[in-house]
C-alpha positions as a Python dict, from the first residue, in 0.01 Angstrom:
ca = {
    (1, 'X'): (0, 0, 0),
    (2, 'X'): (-267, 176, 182),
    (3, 'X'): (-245, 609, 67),
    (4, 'X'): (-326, 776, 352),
    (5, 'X'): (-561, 1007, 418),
    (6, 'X'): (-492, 1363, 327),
    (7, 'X'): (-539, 1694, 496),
    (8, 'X'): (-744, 1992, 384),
    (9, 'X'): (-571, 2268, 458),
    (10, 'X'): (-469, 2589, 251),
    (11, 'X'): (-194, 2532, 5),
    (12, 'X'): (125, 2818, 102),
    (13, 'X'): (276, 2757, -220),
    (14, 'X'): (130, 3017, -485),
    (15, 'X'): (212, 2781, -790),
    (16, 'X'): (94, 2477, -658),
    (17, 'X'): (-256, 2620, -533),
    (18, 'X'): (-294, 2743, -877),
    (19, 'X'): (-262, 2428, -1037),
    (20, 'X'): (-459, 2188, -794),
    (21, 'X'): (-729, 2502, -801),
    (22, 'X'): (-747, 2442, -1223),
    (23, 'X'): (-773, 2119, -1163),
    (24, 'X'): (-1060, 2100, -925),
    (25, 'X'): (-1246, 2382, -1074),
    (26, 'X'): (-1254, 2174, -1445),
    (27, 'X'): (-1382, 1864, -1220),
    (28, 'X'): (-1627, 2036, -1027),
    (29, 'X'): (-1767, 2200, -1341),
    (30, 'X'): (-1751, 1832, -1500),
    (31, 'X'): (-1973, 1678, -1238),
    (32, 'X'): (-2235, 1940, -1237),
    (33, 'X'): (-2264, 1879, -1616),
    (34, 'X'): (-2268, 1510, -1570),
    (35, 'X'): (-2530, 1551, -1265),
    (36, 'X'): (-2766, 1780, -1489),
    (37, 'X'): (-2718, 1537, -1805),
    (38, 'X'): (-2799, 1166, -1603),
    (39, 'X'): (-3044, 1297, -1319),
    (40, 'X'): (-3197, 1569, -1545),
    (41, 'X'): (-3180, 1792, -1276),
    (42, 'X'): (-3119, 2206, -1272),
    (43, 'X'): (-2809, 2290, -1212),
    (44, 'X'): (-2641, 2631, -1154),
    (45, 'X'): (-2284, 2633, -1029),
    (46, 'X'): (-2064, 2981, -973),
    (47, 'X'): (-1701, 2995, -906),
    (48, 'X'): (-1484, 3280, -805),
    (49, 'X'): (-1067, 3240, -882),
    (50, 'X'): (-860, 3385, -588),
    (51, 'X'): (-786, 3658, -789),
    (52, 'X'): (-1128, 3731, -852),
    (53, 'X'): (-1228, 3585, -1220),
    (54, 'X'): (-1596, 3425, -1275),
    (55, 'X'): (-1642, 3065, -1368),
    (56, 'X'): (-2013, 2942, -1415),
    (57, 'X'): (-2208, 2678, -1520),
    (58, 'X'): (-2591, 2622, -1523),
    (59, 'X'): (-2789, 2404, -1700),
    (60, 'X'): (-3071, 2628, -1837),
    (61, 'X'): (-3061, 2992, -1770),
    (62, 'X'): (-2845, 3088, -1473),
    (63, 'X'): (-3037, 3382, -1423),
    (64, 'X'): (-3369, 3184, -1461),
    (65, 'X'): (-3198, 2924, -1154),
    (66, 'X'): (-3128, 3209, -934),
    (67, 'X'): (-3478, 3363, -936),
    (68, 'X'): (-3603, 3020, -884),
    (69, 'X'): (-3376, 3000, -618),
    (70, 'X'): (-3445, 3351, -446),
    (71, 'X'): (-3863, 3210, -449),
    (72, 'X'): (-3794, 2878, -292),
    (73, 'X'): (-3529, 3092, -5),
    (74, 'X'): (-3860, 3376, 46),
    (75, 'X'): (-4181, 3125, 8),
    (76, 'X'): (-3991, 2903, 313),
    (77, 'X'): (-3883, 3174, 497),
    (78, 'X'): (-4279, 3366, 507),
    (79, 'X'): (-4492, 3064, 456),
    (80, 'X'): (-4518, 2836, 724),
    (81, 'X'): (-4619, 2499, 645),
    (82, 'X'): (-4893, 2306, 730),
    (83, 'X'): (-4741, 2094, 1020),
    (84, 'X'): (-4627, 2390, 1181),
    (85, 'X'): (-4938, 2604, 1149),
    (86, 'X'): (-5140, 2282, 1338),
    (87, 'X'): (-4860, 2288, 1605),
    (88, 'X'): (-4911, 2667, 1647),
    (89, 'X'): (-5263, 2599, 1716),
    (90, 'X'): (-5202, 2278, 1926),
    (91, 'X'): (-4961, 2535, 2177),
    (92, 'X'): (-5229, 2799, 2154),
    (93, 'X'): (-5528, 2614, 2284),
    (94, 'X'): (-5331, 2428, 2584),
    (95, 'X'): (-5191, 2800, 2659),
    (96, 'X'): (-5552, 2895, 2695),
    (97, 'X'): (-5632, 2596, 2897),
    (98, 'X'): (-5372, 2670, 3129),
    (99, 'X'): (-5472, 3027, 3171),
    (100, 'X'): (-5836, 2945, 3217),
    (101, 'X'): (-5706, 2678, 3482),
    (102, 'X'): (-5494, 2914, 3648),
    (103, 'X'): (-5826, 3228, 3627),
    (104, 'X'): (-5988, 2981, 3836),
    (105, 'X'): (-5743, 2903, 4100),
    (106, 'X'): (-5702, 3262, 4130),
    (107, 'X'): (-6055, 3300, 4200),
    (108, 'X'): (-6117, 3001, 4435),
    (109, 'X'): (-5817, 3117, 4615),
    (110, 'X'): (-5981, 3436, 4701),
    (111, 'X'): (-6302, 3253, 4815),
    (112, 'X'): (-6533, 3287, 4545),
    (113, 'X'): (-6667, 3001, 4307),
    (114, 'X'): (-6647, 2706, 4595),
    (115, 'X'): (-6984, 2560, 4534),
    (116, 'X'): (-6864, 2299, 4296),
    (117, 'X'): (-6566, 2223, 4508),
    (118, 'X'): (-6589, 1846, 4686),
    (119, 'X'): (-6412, 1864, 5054),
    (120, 'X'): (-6089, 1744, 4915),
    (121, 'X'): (-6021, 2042, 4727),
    (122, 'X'): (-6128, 2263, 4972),
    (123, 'X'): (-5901, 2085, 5217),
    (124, 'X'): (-5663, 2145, 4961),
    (125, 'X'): (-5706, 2532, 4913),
    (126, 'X'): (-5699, 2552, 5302),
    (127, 'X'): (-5372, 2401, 5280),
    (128, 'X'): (-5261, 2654, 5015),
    (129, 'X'): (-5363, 2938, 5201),
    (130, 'X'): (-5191, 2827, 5505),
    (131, 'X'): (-4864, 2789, 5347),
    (132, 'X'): (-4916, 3126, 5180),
    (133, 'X'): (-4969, 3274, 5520),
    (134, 'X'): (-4694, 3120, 5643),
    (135, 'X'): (-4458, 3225, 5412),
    (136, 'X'): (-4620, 3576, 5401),
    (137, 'X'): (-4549, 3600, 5782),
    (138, 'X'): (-4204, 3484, 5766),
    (139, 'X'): (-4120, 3775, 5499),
    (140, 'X'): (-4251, 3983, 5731),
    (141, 'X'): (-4056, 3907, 6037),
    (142, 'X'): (-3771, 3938, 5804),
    (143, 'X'): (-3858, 4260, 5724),
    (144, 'X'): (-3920, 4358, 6014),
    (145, 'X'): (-3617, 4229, 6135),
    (146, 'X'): (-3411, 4394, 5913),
    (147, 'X'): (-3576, 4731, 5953),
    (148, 'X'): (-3465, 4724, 6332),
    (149, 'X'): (-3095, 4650, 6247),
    (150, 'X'): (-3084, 4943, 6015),
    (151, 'X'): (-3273, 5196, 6254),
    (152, 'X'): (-2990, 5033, 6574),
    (153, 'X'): (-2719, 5178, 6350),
    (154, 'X'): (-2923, 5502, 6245),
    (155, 'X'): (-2905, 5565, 6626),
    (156, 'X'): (-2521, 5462, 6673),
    (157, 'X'): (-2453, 5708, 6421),
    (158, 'X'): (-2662, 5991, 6572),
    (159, 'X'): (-2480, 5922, 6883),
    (160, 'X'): (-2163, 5941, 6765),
    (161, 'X'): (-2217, 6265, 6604),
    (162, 'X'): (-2410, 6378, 6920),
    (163, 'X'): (-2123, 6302, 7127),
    (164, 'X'): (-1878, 6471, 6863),
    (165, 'X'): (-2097, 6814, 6880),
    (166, 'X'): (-2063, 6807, 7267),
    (167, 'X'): (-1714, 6785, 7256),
    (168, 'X'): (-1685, 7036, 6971),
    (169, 'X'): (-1898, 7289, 7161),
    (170, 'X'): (-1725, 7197, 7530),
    (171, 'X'): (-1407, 7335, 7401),
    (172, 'X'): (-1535, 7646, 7211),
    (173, 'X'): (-1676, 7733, 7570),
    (174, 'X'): (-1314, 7699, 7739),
    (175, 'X'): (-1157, 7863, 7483),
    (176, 'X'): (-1378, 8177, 7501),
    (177, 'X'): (-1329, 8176, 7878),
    (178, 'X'): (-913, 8122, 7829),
    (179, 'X'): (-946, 8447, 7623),
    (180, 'X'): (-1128, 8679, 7794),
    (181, 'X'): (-907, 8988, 7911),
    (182, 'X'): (-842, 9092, 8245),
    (183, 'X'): (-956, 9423, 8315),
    (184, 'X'): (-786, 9613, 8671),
    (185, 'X'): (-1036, 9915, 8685),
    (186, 'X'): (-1326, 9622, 8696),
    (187, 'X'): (-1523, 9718, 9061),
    (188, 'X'): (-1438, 9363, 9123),
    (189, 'X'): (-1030, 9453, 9152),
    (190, 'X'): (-1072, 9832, 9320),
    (191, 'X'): (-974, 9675, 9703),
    (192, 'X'): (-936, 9967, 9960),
    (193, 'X'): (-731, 9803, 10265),
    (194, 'X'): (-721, 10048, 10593),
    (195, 'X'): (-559, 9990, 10878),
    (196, 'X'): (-740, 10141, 11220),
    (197, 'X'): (-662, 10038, 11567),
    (198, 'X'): (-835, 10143, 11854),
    (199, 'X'): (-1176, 10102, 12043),
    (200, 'X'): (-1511, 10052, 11818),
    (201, 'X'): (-1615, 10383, 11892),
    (202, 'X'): (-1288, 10517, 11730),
    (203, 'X'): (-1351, 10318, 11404),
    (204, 'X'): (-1698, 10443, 11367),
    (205, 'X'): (-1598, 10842, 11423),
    (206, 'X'): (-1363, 10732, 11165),
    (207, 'X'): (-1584, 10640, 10905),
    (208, 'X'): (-1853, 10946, 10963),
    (209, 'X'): (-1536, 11157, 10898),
    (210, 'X'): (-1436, 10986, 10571),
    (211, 'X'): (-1821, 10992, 10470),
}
C-alpha cells in the first residue's frame, strides 16, 4: 500500500505538537552530528522550543561558528568579487562610449565638426533636422492653438460680466429716478391761468397794469 503524502501544516493539538516537536528536534540534532562526524564539516545548529527553551549543537565552538559566520555574511556583502568588479568596468567604458557618441551628435547637429562627415551622413543629419523642425512646428501650432481657445473664453467671460454690469447699473438708474420726490413749489408746477377776453389792445393795458 502506497502512504500518502502528508501535509505540513501546524499541529492544533497542544500534546501532539509537543511530542512530534521532541521527536524531530532529537533527529535534527542527530543528523547534524552525523553530518559533522562523516563529512568533517562545521556544524552549528540552534533551536528554540515554543515555549522559548534553547537547544544547540555545534561541532567546535558555537561561538567560534558564529563569528565565522558573521565574516563570511560582511566580507560578501562589502567585497565585490572579481567577476563583478570586471563587469562594473565592462558597463562603465560602453557608458562612456555612448556618451562620447552622443557629445558628438550633439555637436554635428548644431553644425560644427562636419569635415569628416561623407555625404551620407550629412544627408542623414539633414534628415534629422527636418524632422526636428517638423515636429518643433507642429508643437507650436498646438500651442498656439490652444492659447486662442483659452483667450475665446477669457473674452466670453468678460462679456458676460460686461453685460451683467450693464444690467446691474441700468436698474440702479431707474430706481433712483422711481424715487425721486415730487416737489409742488418747484417753478416748474407754479402755473398762473388768466382768463381775458376782449380786443388785443385790452390784454396789453392789462398786463402794464398787473406789471
Amino acid at each position: 500500500m502506497v502512504r500518502g503524502k502528508t501535509q505540513l501544516r501546524r499541529i492544533e493539538n497542544p500534546t501532539s505538537r509537543q511530542v512530534t516537536f521532541s521527536k524531530r528536534r532529537n533527529g535534527l540534532l542527530k543528523k547534524a552530528f552525523e553530518l559533522s562526524v562523516l563529512c568533517d564539516a562545521e556544524v552549528a545548529l540552534i533551536i528554540f522550543s515554543p515555549r522559548g527553551k534553547l537547544y544547540e549543537f555545534a561541532s567546535s565552538s558555537m561561538q567560534e561558528t558564529i563569528e565565522r559566520y558573521k565574516r563570511h555574511t560582511k566580507d560578501n556583502q562589502t567585497k565585490p568579487t572579481e567577476q563583478n568588479m570586471q563587469q562594473l568596468k565592462t558597463e562603465a567604458a560602453n557608458m562612456l562610449k555612448k556618451i562620447e557618441l552622443l557629445e558628438v551628435s550633439r555637436w554635428k547637429l548644431l553644425g560644427e565638426g562636419l569635415d569628416s562627415c561623407t555625404l551620407e551622413e550629412l544627408q542623414q543629419i539633414e534628415q534629422q533636422l527636418e524632422r526636428s523642425v517638423s515636429s518643433i512646428r507642429a508643437r507650436k501650432t498646438q500651442v498656439f492653438k490652444e492659447q486662442i481657445e483659452q483667450l475665446k473664453e477669457k473674452e466670453k467671460v468678460l462679456a458676460a460680466e460686461n453685460a451683467r454690469l450693464c444690467e446691474k447699473l441700468w436698474k440702479g438708474s431707474n430706481e433712483q429716478k422711481e424715487n425721486v420726490p415730487y416737489d409742488e413749489s418747484s417753478p416748474s408746477s407754479d402755473v398762473e391761468t388768466e382768463l381775458f377776453i376782449g380786443p388785443p389792445e385790452g390784454r396789453t393795458k392789462r398786463t402794464l397794469q398787473l406789471n
